[in-house]
C-alpha positions as CSV (number, residue, x, y, z in Angstrom):
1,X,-51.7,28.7,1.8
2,X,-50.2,27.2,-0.6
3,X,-47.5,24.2,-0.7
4,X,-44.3,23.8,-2.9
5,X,-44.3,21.5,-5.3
6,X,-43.0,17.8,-3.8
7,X,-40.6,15.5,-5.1
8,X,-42.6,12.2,-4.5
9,X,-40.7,9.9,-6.3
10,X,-40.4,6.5,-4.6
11,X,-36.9,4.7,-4.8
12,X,-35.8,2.0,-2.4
13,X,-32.0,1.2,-2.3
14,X,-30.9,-2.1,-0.8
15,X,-27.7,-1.1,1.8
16,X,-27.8,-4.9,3.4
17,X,-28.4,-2.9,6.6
18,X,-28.9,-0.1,8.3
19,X,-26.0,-0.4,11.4
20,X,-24.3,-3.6,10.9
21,X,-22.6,-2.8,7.7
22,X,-19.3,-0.6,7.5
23,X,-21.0,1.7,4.9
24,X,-23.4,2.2,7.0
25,X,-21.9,2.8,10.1
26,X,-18.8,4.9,9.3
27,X,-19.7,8.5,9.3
28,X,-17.0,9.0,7.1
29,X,-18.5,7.1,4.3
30,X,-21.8,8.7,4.9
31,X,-21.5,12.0,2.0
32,X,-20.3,8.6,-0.5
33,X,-22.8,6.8,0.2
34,X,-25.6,9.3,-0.2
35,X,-24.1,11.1,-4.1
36,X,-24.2,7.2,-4.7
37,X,-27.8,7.8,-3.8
38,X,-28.0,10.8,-5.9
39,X,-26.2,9.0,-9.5
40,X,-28.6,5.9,-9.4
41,X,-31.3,8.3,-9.3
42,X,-29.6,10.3,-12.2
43,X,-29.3,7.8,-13.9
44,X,-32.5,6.4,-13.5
45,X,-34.1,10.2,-14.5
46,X,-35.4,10.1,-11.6
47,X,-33.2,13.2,-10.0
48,X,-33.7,16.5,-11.0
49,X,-33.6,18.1,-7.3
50,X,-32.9,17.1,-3.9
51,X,-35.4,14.6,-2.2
52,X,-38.4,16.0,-0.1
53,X,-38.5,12.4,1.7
54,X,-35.9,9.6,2.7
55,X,-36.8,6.5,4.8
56,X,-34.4,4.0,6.6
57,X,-35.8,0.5,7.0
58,X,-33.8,-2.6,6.6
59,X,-33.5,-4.1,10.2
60,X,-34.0,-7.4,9.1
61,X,-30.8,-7.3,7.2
62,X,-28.9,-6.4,10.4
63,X,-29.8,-9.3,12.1
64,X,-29.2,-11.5,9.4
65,X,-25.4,-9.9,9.4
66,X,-25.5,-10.0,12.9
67,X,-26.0,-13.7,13.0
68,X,-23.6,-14.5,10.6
69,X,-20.7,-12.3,12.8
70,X,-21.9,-13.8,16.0
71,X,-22.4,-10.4,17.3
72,X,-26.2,-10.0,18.2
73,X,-26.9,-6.8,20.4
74,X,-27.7,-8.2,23.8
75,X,-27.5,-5.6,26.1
76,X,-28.5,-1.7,26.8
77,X,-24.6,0.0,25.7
78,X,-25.2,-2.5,22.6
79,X,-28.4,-1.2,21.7
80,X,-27.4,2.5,22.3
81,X,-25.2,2.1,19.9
82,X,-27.1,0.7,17.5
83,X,-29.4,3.9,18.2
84,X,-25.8,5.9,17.4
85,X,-25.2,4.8,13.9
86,X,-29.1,5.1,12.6
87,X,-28.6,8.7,14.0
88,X,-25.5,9.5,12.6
89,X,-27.0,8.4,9.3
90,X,-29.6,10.4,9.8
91,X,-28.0,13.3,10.8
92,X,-25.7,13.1,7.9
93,X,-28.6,13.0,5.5
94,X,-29.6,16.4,6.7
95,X,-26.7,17.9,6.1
96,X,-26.6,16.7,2.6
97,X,-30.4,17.3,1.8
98,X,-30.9,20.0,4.4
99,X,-34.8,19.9,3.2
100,X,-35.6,16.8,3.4
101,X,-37.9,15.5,5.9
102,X,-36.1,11.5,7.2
103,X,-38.2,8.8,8.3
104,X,-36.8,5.5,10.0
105,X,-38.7,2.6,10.4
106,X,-37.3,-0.4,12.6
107,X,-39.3,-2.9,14.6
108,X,-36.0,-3.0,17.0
109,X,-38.3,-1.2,19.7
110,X,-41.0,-3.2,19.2
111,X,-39.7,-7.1,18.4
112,X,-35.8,-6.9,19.5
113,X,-36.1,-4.8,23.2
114,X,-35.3,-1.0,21.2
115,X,-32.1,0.6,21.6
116,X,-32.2,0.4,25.3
C-alpha cells in the first residue's frame, strides 16, 4: 500500500472567530476568504499545492465578540445556527480544496451547552 505524499505544513490564521464575524459567516465571502488563505501561504513559500488538512478552532474569539455585541447564544435555534455557519465554512472549504480532509475543534459542546 502505499500513501501519497502529504502536505503537512502547519499554518494557523487568526479570523477573530469562527461564526461571530461577517467573514466568517457569509457564505458569499467564503471562496475570498479562503485564496486569502492560499496568497499568505504563497507568499510565505509555503503553497505549492492544495492543503491535505485544515482545522477550525477559535471559539474563544466568538465569545469575546459576542460579549462585546450583547448577543450571547442562549438558546437551542441560537445554537443551531451557530452549528450553520461552522458547516457552511466547512462545506465551502471542500469545495475549494476538494481533497482535503477539515477538522473543527470547539469546546461549544463541551463548556457552552453545543449547538443544541
Amino acid at each position: 500500500c502505499a500513501v501519497p505524499l502529504l502536505n503537512l505544513t502547519v499554518v494557523e490564521t487568526h479570523s477573530a472567530g469562527m461564526a461571530s464575524l461577517r467573514p466568517s459567516n457569509d457564505a458569499a465571502l467564503q471562496p475570498a476568504r479562503l485564496r486569502g488563505w492560499e496568497l499568505a501561504l504563497a507568499a510565505m513559500r509555503l503553497h505549492h499545492r492544495p492543503p491535505d488538512f485544515v482545522t477550525l478552532s477559535g471559539e474563544e474569539w466568538d465569545f469575546k465578540n459576542w460579549a462585546r455585541a450583547g448577543r450571547q447564544p442562549n438558546s437551542s435555534l441560537a445554537w443551531r445556527e451557530v452549528g450553520e455557519v461552522i458547516r457552511m465554512q466547512v462545506e465551502a472549504i471542500r469545495s475549494h480544496w476538494p481533497r482535503a480532509v477539515v477538522m473543527v475543534r470547539t469546546m461549544y459542546g463541551a463548556t457552552y451547552g453545543g449547538f443544541g
